[in-house]
MITOR-103048 format. One record per residue (C-alpha): x, y, z. Coordinates in steps of 0.02 Angstrom, whole numbers, plus 50000, padded with zeros to 5 digits. Example, Ala and Ser with C-alpha at 12.3 -4.5 7.8 and 13.67 -1.06 7.14 Angstrom:
2
<<50615 49775 50390>>,
<<50684 49947 50357>>,
# end
This chain:
219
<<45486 52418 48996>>,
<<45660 52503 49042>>,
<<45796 52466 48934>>,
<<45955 52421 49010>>,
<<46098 52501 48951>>,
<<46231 52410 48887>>,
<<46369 52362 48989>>,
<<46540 52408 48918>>,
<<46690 52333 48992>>,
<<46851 52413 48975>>,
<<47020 52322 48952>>,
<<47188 52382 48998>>,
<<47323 52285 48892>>,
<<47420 52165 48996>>,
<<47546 52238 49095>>,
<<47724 52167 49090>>,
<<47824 52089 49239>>,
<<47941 52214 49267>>,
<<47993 52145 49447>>,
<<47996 51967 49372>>,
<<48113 52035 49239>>,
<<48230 52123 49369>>,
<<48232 51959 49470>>,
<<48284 51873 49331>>,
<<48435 51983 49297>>,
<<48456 51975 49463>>,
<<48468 51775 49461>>,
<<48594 51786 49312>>,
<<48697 51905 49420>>,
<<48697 51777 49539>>,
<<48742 51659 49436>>,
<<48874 51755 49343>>,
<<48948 51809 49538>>,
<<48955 51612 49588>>,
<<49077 51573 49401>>,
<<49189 51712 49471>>,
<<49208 51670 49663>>,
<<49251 51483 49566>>,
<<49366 51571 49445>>,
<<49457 51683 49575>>,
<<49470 51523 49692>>,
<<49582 51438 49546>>,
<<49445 51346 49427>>,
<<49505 51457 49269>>,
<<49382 51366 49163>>,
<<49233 51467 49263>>,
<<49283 51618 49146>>,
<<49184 51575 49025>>,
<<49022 51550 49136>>,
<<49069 51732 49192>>,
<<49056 51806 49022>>,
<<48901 51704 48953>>,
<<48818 51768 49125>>,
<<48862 51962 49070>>,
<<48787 51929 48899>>,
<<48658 51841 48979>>,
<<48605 51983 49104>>,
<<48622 52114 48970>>,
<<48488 52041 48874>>,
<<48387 52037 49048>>,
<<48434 52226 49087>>,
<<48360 52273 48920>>,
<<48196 52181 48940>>,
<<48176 52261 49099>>,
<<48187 52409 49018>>,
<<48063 52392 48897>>,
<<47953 52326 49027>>,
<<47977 52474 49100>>,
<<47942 52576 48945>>,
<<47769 52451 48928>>,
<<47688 52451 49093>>,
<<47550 52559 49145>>,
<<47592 52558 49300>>,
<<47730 52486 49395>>,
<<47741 52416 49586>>,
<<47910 52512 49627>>,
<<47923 52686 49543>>,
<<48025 52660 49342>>,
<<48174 52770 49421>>,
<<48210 52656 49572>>,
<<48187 52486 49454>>,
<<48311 52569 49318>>,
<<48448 52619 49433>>,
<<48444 52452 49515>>,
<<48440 52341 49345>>,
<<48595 52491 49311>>,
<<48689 52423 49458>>,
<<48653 52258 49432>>,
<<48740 52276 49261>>,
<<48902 52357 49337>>,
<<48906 52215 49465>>,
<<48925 52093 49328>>,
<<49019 52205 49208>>,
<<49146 52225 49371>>,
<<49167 52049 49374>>,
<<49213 52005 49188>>,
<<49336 52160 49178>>,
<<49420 52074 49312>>,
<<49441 51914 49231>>,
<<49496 52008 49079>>,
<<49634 52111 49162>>,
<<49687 51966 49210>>,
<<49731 51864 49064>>,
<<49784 52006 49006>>,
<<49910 52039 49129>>,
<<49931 51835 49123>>,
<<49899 51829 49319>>,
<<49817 51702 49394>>,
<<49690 51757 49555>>,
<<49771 51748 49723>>,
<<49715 51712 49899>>,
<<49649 51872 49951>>,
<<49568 51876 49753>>,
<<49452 51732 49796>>,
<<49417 51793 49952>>,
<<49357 51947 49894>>,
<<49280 51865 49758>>,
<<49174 51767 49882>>,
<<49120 51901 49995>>,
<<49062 51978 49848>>,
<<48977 51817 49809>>,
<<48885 51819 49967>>,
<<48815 52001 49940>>,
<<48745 51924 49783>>,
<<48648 51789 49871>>,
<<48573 51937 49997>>,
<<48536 52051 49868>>,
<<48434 51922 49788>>,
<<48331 51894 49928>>,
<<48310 52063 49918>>,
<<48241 52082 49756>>,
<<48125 51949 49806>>,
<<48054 52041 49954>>,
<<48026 52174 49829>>,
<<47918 52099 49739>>,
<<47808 52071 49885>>,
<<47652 52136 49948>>,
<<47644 52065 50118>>,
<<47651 52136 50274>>,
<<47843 52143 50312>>,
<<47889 52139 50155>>,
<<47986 52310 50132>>,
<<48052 52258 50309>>,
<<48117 52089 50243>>,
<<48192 52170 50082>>,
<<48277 52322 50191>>,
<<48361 52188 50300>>,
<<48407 52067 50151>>,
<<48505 52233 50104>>,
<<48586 52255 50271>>,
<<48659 52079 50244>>,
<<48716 52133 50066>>,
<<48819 52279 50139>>,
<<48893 52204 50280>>,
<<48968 52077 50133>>,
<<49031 52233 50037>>,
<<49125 52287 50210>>,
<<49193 52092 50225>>,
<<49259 52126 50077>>,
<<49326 52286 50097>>,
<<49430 52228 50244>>,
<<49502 52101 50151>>,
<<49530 52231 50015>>,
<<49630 52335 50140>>,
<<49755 52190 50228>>,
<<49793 52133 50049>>,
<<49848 52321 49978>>,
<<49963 52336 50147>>,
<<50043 52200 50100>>,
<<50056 52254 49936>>,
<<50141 52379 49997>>,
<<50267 52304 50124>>,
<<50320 52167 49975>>,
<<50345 52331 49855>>,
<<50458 52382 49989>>,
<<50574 52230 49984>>,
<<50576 52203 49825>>,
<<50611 52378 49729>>,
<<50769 52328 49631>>,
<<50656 52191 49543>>,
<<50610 52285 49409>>,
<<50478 52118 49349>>,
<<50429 52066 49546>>,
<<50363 52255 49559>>,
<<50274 52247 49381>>,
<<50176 52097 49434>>,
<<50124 52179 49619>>,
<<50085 52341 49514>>,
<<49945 52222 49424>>,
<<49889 52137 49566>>,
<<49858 52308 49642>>,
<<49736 52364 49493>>,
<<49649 52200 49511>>,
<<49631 52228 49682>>,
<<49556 52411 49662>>,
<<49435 52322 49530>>,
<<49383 52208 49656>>,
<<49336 52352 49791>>,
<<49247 52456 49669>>,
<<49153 52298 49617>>,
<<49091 52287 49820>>,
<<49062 52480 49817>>,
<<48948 52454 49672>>,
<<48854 52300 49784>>,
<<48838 52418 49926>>,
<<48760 52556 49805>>,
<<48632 52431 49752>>,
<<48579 52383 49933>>,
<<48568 52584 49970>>,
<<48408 52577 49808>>,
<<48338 52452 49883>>,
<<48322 52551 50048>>,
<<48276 52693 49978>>,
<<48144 52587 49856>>,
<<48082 52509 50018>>,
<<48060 52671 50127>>,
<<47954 52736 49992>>,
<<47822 52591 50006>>,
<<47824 52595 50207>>,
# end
């Protein structure tokens, strides 16, 4: 009689979510994004919501990363799903820095504000969609996630085109009003909140560049 040899099973230790972790960062960013196109549209008790969402997603960027630091493996490579948790952060730090300056400066958010604001909103709501793809093995996945992106950056350039008309005229009311030493203080400030806007939208439009390059890699 042959003896059978024991069968030895081998088990790898659970591996953590990392994807589900960067979607959920992703989902407070959201989140946070929608309190600040409310804020910048006049509702100044949203800046609250867009502070709690920063603390919120910090907490989410640092699980991701010791997801990352966990897993045995990981569907995206750990470099592409670290920068993009990175930029996530900035998105959201962008966004409470704004409200800050603000009160700071004690100016309330202007017309072209909350329209920038909500473009910037909008590349949010793409990005996420984005993320989702991601995290997605089917066929046209990488395909969905690369055009999700697309959307993202052609938000970012809505944005930017606001960005631009609202500086000019900036510029033409700096003109007329030179000998008012307080009128030009106050368009000096909404300049800098303007330029914290844009760099907020050049930070969206870095995030939907990782996810194209994240994509191309798994095509």
């Amino acid at each position: 009689m042959r003896l059978r040899r024991p069968v030895r099973h081998w088990f790898l230790p659970e591996e953590p979510d990392v994807l589900g972790g960067l979607r959920e960062q992703m989902a407070i960013t959201v989140t946070g994004m929608t309190a600040f196109a409310a804020w910048s549209a006049g509702d100044p008790d949203e800046d609250e919501r867009v502070r709690a969402a920063e603390h919120e997603a910090d907490a989410a960027k640092r699980a991701v990363r010791v997801a990352l630091r966990e897993a045995f493996i990981t569907p995206h490579s750990p470099e592409d799903i670290f920068i993009l948790s990175q930029l996530l952060e900035m998105v959201l730090n962008g966004a409470k820095d704004v409200v800050r300056e603000a009160e700071v400066m004690d100016m309330a958010p202007d017309s072209p504000m909350a329209d920038m604001a909500e473009r910037l909103r909008e590349g949010t709501e793409h990005l996420s969609l984005a993320f989702t793809a991601l995290a997605d093995s089917g066929a046209g996945a990488q395909q969905a996630a690369t055009a999700a992106a697309d959307d993202a950056t052609k938000s970012a350039r809505r944005m930017e085109k606001v960005y631009r008309g609202a500086m000019s005229a900036l510029l033409e009311l700096e003109e007329e009003t030179v000998a008012d030493g307080a009128r030009v203080r106050e368009l000096m400030g909404r300049r800098e909140l303007y330029r914290r806007l844009s760099r907020i939208g050049d930070t969206l439009a870095d995030v939907a560049d990782r996810v194209w390059y994240a994509s191309v890699k798994e095509m």
